[in-house]
C-alpha positions in Angstrom: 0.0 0.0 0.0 1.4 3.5 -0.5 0.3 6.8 0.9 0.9 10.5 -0.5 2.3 13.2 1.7 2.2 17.5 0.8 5.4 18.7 3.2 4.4 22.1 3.3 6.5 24.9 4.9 4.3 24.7 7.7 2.2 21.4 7.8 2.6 18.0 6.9 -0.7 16.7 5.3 -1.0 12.8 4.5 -3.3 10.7 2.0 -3.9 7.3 1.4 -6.9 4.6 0.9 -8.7 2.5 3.3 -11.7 0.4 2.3 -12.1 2.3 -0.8 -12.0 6.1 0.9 -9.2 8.2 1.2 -7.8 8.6 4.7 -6.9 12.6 5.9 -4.5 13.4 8.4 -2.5 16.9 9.0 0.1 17.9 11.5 -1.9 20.7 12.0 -4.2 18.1 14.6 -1.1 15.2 15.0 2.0 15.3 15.1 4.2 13.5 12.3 5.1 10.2 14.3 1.0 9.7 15.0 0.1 9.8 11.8 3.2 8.0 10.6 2.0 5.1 13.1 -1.5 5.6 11.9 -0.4 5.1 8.5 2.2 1.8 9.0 -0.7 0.2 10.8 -3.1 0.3 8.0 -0.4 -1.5 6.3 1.5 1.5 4.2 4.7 0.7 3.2 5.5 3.1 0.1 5.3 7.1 0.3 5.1 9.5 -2.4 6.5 12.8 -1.6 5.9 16.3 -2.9 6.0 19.4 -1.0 8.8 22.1 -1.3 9.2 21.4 2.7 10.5 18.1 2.3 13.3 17.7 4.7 16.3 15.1 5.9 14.4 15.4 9.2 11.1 14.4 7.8 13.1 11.5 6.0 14.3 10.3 9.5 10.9 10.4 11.2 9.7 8.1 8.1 12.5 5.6 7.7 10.3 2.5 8.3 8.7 3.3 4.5 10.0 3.5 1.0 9.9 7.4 0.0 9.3 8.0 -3.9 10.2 11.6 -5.0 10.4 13.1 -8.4 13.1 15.5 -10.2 13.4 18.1 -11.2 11.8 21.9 -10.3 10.2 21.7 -7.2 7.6 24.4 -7.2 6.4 23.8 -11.3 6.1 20.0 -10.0 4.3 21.0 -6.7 1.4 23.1 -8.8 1.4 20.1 -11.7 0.9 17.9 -9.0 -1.7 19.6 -7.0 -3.8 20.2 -10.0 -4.0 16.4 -10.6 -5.1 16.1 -6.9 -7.8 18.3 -7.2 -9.0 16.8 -10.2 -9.1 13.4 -8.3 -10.8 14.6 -5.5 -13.6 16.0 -7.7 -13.9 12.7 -9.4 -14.0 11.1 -6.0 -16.9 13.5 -5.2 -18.8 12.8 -8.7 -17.5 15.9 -9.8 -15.7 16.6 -13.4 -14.1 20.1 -14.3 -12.2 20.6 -17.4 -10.6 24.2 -17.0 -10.4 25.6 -14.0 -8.1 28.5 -12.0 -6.5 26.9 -8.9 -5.7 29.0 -5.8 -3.8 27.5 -3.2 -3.7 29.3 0.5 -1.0 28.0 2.6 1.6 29.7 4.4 1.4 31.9 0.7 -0.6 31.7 -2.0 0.2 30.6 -5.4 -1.9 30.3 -8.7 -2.6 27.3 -11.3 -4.6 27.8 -14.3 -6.1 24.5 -15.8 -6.8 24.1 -19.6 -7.8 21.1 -21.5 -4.2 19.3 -21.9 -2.5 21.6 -20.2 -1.3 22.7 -16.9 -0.2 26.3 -16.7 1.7 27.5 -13.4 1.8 30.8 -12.6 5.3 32.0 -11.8 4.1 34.2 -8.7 2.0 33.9 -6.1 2.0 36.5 -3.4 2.8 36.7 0.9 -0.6 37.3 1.8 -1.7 33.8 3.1 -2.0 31.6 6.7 1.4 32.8 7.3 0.3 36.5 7.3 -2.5 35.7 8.8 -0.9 34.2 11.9 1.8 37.2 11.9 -1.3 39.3 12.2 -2.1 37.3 15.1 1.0 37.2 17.7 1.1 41.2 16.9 -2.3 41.0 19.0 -1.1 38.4 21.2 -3.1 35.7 19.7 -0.9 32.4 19.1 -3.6 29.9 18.3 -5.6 29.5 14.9 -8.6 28.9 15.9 -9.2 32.1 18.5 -7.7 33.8 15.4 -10.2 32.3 12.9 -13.2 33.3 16.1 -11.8 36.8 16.0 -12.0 37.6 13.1 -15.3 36.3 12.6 -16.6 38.5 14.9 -14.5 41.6 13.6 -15.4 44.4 11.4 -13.0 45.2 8.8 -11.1 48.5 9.2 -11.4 49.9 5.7 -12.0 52.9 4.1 -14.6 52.1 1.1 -15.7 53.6 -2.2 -18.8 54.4 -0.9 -17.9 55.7 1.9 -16.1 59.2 -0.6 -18.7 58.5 -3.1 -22.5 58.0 -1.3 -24.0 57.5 -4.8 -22.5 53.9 -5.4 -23.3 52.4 -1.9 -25.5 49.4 -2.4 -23.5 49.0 -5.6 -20.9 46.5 -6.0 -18.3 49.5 -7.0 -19.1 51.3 -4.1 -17.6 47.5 -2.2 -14.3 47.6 -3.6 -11.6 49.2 -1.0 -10.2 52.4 -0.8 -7.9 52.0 1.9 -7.2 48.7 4.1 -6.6 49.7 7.9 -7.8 53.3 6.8 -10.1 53.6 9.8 -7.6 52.5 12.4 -6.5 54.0 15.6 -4.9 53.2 18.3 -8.2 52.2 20.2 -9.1 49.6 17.4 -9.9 46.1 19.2 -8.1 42.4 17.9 -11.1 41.4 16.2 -11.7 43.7 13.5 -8.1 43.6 13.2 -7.7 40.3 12.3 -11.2 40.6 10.4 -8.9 43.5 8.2 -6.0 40.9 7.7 -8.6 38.3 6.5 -10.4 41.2 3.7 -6.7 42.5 2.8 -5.5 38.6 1.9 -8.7 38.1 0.2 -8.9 40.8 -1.8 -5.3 41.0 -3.3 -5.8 37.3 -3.9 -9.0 38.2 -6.2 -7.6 41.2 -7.8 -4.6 39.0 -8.7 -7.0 36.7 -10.3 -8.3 40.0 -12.3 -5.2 40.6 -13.2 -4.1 36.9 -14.5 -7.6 36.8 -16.6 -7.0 39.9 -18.5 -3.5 39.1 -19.2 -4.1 36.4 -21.9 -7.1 35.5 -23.7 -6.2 31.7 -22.2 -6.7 32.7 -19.0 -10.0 34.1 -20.1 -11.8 30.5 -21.2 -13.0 29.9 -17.4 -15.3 31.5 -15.0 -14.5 28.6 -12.3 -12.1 29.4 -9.5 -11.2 26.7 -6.8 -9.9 27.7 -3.9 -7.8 25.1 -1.7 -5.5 25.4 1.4 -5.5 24.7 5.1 -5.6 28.4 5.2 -9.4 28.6 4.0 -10.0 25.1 6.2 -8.9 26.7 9.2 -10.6 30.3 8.7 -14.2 30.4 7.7 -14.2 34.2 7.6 -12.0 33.9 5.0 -13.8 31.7 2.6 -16.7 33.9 3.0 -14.2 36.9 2.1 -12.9 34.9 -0.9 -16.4 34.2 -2.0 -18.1 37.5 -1.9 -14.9 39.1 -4.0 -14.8 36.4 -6.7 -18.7 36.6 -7.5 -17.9 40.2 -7.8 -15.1 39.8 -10.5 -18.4 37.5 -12.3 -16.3 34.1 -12.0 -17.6 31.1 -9.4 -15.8 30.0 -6.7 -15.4 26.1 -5.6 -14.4 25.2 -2.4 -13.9 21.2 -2.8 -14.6 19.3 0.4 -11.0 18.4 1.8 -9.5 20.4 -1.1 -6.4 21.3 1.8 -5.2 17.9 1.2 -5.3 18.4 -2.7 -1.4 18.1 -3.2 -1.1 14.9 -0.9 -3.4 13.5 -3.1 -2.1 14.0 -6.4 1.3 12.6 -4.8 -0.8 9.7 -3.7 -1.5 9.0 -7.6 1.7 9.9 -8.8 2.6 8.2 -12.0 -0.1 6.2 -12.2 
């Protein structure tokens, strides 16, 4: 039996079947040894790695398996590959999607556009993911995800809007776009509707990178679907919502694929087949 495993620069995410189902585990719940265990006694012998946080340390912690790695550029290989999983899971799901923008919020976020017969990486991403997101957090003394993920679900974002200048356009979706993130801060502004500000800023530079990708290139123009995959958007609902309200705006569809964190692991788990 073989497993796939996504060695992120933050968490470790593993994959593999049991009874026909795929199995899910992440260090951000276990830590590596568990779910190593977890995995040798389901009878896993053979691991597929991908990940650009793959490590000699990680290798030590799984030297009772056979590790499988591929060649070659890391990152073009990461985005090939987590394309794939995605596609799996969809079809695992009863799902089939032909083209198809990818979005992947980790520690960063980086962009895959999906074509028939063709895989198309996009060279940058940008820094605006979990790992601002949890920055955000210890600069308001918050170390764990989930009161940062509460907080800012209960926040009010701190910007400065079009409507707010122009009266005219509120209750249109121009008078929505922002003016100015943190451009109604002070120094009396509470943790929650800062963190709910960090949420709107990653969200919305995220979306207005996706403008700017779909009006680069009549190729990037022949899908309205975006899906959006991470442990990022697992582990903050506030920001789904975020992601969801700015996409319908830009008039494409987002897709948030049930387990769609693990969607690297899994392509690794079907590597080469």
């Amino acid at each position: 039996m073989k497993a796939g495993i996504d060695f992120g620069t933050s968490l470790v995410k593993a994959v593999w079947m049991k009874d026909g189902e795929y199995g899910f585990a992440s260090t951000a719940d276990r830590t590596l040894e568990d779910i190593a265990m977890e995995l040798h006694d389901d009878g896993v012998q053979r691991i597929h790695v991908a990940g650009v946080g793959y490590s000699d340390e990680h290798a030590r912690n799984l030297n009772q398996f056979t590790l499988k790695t591929i060649k070659g550029d890391p990152i073009r290989h990461e985005k090939k590959t987590q394309v794939y999983g995605v596609k799996k899971l969809l079809e695992h799901n009863g799902e089939r999607r032909r083209n198809f923008f990818l979005v992947s919020v980790g520690t960063g976020t980086s962009y895959t556009v999906r074509l028939p017969g063709v895989t198309i990486p996009i060279p940058l991403g940008n820094s605006l993911g979990g790992g601002f997101l949890a920055g955000t957090g210890r600069l308001v003394g918050i170390d764990d995800y989930g009161e940062m993920a509460r907080m800012a679900s209960r926040g009010t974002p701190l910007n400065i809007y079009v409507k707010d200048k122009v009266p005219t356009l509120n209750g249109t979706a121009l008078g929505e776009y922002v003016l100015a993130h943190f451009g109604l801060a002070t120094q009396d502004s509470v943790p929650e509707d800062v963190m709910a500000t960090a949420i709107d800023i990653a969200s919305a530079t995220t979306v207005k990178d996706i403008a700017v990708v779909s009006h680069s290139s009549l190729l990037f123009r022949w899908t309205k679907d975006v899906i959006y995959t991470g442990s990022t958007i697992a582990r903050f609902p506030s920001l789904r919502n975020s992601l969801e309200t700015y996409t319908r705006m830009l008039g494409k569809t987002p897709h948030f694929p049930e387990h769609g964190e693990f969607a690297l692991a899994v392509g690794a788990y079907h590597m080469q087949e």
